[in-house]
Structures are given as structure tokens and as C-alpha cells.
N, C-alpha and C positions, 0 to 999 in steps of 0.2 A: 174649235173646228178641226174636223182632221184632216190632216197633209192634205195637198193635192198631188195628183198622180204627173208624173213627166212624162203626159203621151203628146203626139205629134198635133194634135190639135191648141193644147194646153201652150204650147211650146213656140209656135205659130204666135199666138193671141198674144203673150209676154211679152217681144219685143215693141209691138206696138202701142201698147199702153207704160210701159215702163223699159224705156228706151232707153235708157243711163245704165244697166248692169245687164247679165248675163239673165238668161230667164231662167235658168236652174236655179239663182240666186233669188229673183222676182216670184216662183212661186213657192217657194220657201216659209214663206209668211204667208199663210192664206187669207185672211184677213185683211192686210196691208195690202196685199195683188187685187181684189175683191172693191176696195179702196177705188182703188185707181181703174180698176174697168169702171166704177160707177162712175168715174167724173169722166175717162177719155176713149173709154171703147165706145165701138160700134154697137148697132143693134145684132149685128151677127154675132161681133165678140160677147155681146152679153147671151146671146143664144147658146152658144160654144159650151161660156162658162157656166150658166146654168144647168146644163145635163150632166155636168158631172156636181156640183155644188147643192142643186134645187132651188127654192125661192126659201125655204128652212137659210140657207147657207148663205142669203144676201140682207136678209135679217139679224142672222146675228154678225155679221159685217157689219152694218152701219148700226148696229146696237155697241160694235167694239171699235169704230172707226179711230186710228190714228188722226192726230192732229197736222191739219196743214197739205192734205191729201183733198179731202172733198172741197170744191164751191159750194157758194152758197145755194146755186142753182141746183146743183145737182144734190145736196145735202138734202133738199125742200125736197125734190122728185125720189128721191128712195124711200126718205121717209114718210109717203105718203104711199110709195108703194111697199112698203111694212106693215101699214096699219098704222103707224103714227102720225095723227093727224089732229092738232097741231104739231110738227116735228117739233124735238127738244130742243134747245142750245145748241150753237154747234161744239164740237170737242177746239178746245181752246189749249194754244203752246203755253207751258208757265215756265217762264224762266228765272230764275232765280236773283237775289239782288233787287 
């Protein structure tokens, strides 16, 4: 996925869904930011994020979903608004030991 841009909309939407760091930092990773709108934004934030992303750009998000970011809820409602339908597995932490 490519970068996302640091405009004032962008910038806005970040601290609310990823409220623990800086949002320069939160869209940094587009995928991992994408993550976290799908489980804690709004429907506005997801409006936001889509005009600059597309629905191309929330697909392959929850096709590369870090682990330990989505619910179960909302892992079911992406993947269902991808085209995946039965959704996969969710992405599972492995830790070692």
C-alpha cells in the first residue's frame, strides 16, 4: 500500500482511532492505521479514510491485517465487505516458547 498523505483530514481521523502515539507516527503504517479505523472509527472516519485509500485500499488492509488490532466483530464486517465471505481465520499473535 502506498504511504498515506499527512493532510489535515488524515491527521484529524489519527488521533481518534489511535490515540496512544503521535498521528505522523499512526499513519506511517498504512495498513496497521486502516486496521484500527476498521475496528474504532466512525462511519465519517471511515468516509475520510476512504477517499483517499478506496475500497482497493481496505482490502488489501484486512488481506494484511496485523495481529491483535481487529475484533472479532469487526474482522467478520470487513471481511464480508471485501468479498470474503466466509471471512478467513483471524491473523493470530505467535509467540514463541
Amino acid at each position: 500500500m502506498k504511504p498515506l498523505p499527512h493532510t489535515p483530514d488524515l491527521l484529524a481521523v489519527a488521533p481518534r482511532v489511535i490515540w496512544f502515539e503521535p498521528p505522523e507516527t499512526a499513519l506511517a503504517d498504512p495498513v496497521r492505521f486502516l486496521a484500527y479505523v476498521m475496528t474504532y472509527g466512525t462511519a465519517e472516519d471511515v468516509a475520510i479514510v476512504r477517499r483517499h485509500v478506496g475500497d482497493e485500499g481496505f482490502r488489501e488492509a484486512i488481506a494484511k491485517a496485523p495481529p491483535g488490532i481487529l475484533d472479532a466483530r469487526s474482522w467478520a464486517y470487513w471481511n464480508v465487505m471485501a468479498g470474503n465471505d466466509p471471512p478467513p481465520p483471524m491473523p493470530r499473535r505467535h509467540i514463541p516458547g
